[in-house]
C-alpha positions as CSV (number, residue, x, y, z in Angstrom):
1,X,-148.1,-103.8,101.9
2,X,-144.2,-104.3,102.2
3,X,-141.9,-101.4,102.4
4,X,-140.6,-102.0,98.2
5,X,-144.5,-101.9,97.3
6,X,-144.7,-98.6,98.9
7,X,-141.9,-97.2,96.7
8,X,-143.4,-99.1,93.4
9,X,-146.7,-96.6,94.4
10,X,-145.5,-93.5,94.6
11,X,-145.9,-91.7,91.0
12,X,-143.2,-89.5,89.6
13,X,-143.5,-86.0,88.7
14,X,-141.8,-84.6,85.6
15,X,-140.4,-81.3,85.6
16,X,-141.2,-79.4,83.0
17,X,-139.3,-75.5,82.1
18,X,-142.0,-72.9,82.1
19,X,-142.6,-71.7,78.9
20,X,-141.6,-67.9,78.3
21,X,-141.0,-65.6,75.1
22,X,-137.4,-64.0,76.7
23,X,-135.1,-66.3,76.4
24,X,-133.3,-65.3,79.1
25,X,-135.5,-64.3,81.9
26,X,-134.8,-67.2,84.0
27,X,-131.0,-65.9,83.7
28,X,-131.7,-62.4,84.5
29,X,-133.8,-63.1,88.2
30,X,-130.8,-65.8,89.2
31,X,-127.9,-62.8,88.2
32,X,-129.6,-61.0,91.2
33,X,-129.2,-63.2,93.1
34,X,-126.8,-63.0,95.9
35,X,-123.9,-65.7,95.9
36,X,-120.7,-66.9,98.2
37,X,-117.3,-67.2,97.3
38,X,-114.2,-68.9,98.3
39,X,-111.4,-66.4,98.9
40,X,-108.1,-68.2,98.1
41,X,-104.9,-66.8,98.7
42,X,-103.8,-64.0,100.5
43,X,-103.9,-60.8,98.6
44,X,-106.8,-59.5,100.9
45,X,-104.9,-60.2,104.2
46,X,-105.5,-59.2,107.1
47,X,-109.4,-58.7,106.0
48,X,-110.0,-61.3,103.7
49,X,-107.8,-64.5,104.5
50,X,-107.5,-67.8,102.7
51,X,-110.6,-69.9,103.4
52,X,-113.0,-67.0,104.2
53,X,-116.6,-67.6,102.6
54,X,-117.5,-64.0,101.2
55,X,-121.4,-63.6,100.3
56,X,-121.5,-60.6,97.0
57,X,-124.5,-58.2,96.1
58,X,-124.6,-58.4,92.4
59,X,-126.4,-55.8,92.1
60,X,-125.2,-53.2,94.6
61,X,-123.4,-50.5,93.6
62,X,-119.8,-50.3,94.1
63,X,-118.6,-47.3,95.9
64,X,-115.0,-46.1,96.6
65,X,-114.4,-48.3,99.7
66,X,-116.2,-51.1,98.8
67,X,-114.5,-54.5,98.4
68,X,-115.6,-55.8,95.2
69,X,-115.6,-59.0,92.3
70,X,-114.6,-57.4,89.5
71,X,-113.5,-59.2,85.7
72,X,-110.5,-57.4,84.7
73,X,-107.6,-57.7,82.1
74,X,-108.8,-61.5,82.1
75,X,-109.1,-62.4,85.4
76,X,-111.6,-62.3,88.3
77,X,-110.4,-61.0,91.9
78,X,-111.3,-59.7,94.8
79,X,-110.1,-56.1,95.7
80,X,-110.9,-52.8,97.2
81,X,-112.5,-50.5,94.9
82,X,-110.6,-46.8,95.4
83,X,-111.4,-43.4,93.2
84,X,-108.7,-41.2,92.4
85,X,-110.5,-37.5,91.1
86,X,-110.9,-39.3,87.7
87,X,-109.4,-42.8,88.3
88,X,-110.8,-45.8,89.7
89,X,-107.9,-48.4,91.0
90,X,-107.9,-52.0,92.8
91,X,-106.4,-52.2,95.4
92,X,-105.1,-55.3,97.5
93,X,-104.8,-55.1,101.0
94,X,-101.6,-57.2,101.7
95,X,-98.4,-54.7,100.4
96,X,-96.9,-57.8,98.8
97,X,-99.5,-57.2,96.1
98,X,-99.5,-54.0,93.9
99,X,-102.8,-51.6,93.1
100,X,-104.0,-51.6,90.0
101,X,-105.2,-48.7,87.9
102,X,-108.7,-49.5,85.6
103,X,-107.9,-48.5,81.9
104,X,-109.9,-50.4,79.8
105,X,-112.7,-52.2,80.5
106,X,-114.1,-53.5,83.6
107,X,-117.0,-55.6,84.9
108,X,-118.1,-55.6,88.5
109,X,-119.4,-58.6,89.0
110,X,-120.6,-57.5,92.7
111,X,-120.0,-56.3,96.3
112,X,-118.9,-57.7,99.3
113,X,-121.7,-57.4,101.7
114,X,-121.0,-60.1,104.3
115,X,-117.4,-62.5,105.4
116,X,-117.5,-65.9,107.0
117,X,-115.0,-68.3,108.3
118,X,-115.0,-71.1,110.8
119,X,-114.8,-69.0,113.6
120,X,-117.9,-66.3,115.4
121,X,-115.4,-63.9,115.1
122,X,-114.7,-64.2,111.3
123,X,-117.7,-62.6,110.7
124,X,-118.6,-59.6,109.6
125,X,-121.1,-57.2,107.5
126,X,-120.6,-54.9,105.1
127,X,-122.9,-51.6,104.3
128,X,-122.9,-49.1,101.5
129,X,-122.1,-45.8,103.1
């Protein structure tokens, strides 16, 4: 049997969707999931620098501290998540970049909970205190 006659054998196996009455439970188990990033830019200096690889908890919650993905006034961003008394702010770490006070509505879309670069020493874990 020549090598092609092999590959004429094998049989092909369709995938198929499993069948489910919620319409969105495949969607709900892969929003758990954990998931990396590309930070870009350098509003997160010195801790976060262009071309880190972030890996965010979607589903931990986001303490005062905690570096965070949040959707805000129409745009996604890294920042640190800070609590004022009543006020909850994002803050960038570089100066340069000014902190931002929450007033209307805000979705985090996870936490930081681990950084990666090229280097060993780029990396670094994050815990929920």
């Amino acid at each position: 049997m020549a090598a092609n006659d092999a590959i004429l054998d094998r049989k092909t196996i369709p995938i198929v969707p499993a069948q489910t009455s919620e319409p969105h439970a495949f969607g709900i188990c892969a929003e758990a999931e954990p998931y990396a990033l590309r930070v870009i830019g350098d509003s997160m200096a010195p801790e976060f620098t262009d071309g880190h690889i972030v890996i965010v908890d979607p589903v931990m919650t986001a303490h005062p501290g905690a570096y965070v993905i949040v959707d805000y006034a129409g745009e996604t961003t890294l920042r640190q998540m800070v609590h004022d008394a009543e006020r909850k702010y994002l803050r960038a770490l570089n100066p340069s970049y000014p902190t931002i006070e929450l007033t209307g509505e805000y979705r985090v879309r996870g936490v930081v909970v681990q950084r990666a670069g090229r280097r060993r020493g780029d990396r670094r874990q994050y815990y929920a205190d």
